[in-house]
C-alpha positions in Angstrom: -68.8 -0.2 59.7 -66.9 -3.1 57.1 -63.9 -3.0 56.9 -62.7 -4.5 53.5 -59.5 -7.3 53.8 -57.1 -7.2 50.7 -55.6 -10.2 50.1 -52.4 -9.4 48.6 -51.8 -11.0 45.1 -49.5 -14.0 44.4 -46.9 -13.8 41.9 -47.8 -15.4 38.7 -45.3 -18.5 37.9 -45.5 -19.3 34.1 -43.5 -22.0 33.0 -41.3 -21.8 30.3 -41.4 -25.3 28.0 -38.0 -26.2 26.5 -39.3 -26.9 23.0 -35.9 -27.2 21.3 -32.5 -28.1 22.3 -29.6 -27.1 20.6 -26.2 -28.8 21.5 -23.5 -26.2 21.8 -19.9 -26.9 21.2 -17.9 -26.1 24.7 -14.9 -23.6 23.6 -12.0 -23.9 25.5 -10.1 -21.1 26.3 -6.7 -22.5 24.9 -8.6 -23.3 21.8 -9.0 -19.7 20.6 -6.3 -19.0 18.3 -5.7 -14.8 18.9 -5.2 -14.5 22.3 -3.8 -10.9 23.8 -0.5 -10.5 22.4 2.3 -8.5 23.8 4.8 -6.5 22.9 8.5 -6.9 23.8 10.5 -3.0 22.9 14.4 -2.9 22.3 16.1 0.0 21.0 19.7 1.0 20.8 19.9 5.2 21.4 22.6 7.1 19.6 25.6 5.7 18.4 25.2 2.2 20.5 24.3 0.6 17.0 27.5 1.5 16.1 29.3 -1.0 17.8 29.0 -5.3 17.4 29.2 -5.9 21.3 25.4 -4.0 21.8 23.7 -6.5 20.1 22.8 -9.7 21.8 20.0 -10.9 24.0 16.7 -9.2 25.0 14.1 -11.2 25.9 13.7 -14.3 27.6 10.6 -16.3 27.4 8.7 -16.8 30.8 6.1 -19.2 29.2 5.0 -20.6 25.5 4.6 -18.1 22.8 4.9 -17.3 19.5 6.5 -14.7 17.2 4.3 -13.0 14.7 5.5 -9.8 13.8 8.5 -7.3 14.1 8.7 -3.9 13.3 12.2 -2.2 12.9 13.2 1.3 12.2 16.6 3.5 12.9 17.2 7.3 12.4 20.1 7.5 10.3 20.8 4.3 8.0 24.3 2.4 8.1 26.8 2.4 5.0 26.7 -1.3 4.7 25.2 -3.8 6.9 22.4 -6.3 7.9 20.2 -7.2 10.8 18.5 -10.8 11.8 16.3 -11.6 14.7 17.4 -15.2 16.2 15.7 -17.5 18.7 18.3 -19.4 21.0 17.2 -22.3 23.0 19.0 -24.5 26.1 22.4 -22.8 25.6 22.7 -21.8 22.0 25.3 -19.1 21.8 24.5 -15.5 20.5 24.7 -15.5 16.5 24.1 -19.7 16.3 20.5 -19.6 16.7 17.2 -20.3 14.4 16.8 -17.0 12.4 13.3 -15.5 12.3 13.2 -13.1 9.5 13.0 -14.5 6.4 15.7 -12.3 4.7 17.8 -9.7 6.8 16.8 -6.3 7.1 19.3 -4.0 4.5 20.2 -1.5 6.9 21.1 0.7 4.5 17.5 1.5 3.7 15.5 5.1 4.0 15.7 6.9 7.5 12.8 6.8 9.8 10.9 4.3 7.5 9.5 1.6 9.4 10.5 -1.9 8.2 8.1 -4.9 8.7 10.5 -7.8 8.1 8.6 -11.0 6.4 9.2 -14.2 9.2 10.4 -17.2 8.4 7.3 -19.2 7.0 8.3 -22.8 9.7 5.9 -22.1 12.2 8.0 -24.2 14.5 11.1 -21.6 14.1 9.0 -18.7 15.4 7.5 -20.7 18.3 9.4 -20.7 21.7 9.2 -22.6 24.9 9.9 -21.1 28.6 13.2 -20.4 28.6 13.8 -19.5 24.9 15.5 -16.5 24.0 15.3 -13.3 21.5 19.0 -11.7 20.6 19.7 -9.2 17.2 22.5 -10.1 15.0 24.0 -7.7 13.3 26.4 -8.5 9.9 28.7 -5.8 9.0 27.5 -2.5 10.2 29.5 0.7 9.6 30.1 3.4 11.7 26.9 5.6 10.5 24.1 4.1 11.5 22.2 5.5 14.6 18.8 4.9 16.9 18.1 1.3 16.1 14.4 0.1 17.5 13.0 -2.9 17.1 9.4 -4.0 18.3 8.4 -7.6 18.5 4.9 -9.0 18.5 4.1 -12.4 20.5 1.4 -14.3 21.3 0.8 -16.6 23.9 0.4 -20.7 23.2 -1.9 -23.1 24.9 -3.0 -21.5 28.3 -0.4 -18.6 27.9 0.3 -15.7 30.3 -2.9 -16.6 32.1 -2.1 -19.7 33.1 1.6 -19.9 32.2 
């Protein structure tokens, strides 16, 4: 009897030919304009809108970022009065800092109406370094206003939050 040998089969190699290169432009990670933004929250519950001395600072930036957008809204609307976003650097004082909203929110607007206030258009204004901070100012509030929250939108500049 025979016996028959298989030789097993070898893989086939087929080369591929580069025919046509391309140059691609290398994007760099702190080149890419609309990074993941955050949020930063701040409300005032009840009757704490009520009174000047609850205003003041809520956020302090831990790296470079930018402001571009705020969203503010309150429950019951105050008799007179008006509300500004500021940026305070090195050791401004509360209500001597760059405003950030173009023109003050009326805070005698509708109830539970969410306001988007425009930003001041000087890019540099709504740009902050490590250490910058956000505070309200209020201007003449009455006694009737109630549930203030504001939301601010920020993105991150150059490496941001992932390389601080």
């Amino acid at each position: 009897m025979t016996s028959s040998k298989t030789t097993p089969q070898q893989p086939q190699v087929v080369a591929n030919e580069v025919t046509e290169f391309t140059p691609q432009e290398i994007v760099q990670f702190s080149d890419i304009y609309n990074k993941d933004p955050f949020y930063v929250f701040h409300t005032l519950d009840g009757t704490q809108p009520q009174t000047a001395g609850n205003y003041g600072l809520f956020f302090t930036a831990l790296f470079p970022c930018e402001v571009v957008e705020a969203a503010v809204v309150w429950q019951v609307a105050a008799a007179a009065g008006t509300l500004q976003l500021e940026k305070l650097t090195g050791t401004t004082a509360l209500d001597s800092g760059v405003v950030l909203f173009a023109t003050a929110v009326d805070m005698t607007g509708t109830a539970n109406t969410v306001n988007y206030p425009i930003l001041t258009t000087t890019r540099a204004n709504r740009q902050m370094a490590k250490g910058d901070r956000l505070a309200l100012k209020d201007a003449a509030l009455g006694a009737t206003i109630v549930g203030l929250s504001i939301t601010i939108k920020l993105r991150p500049q150059g490496k941001g939050h992932y390389g601080f």
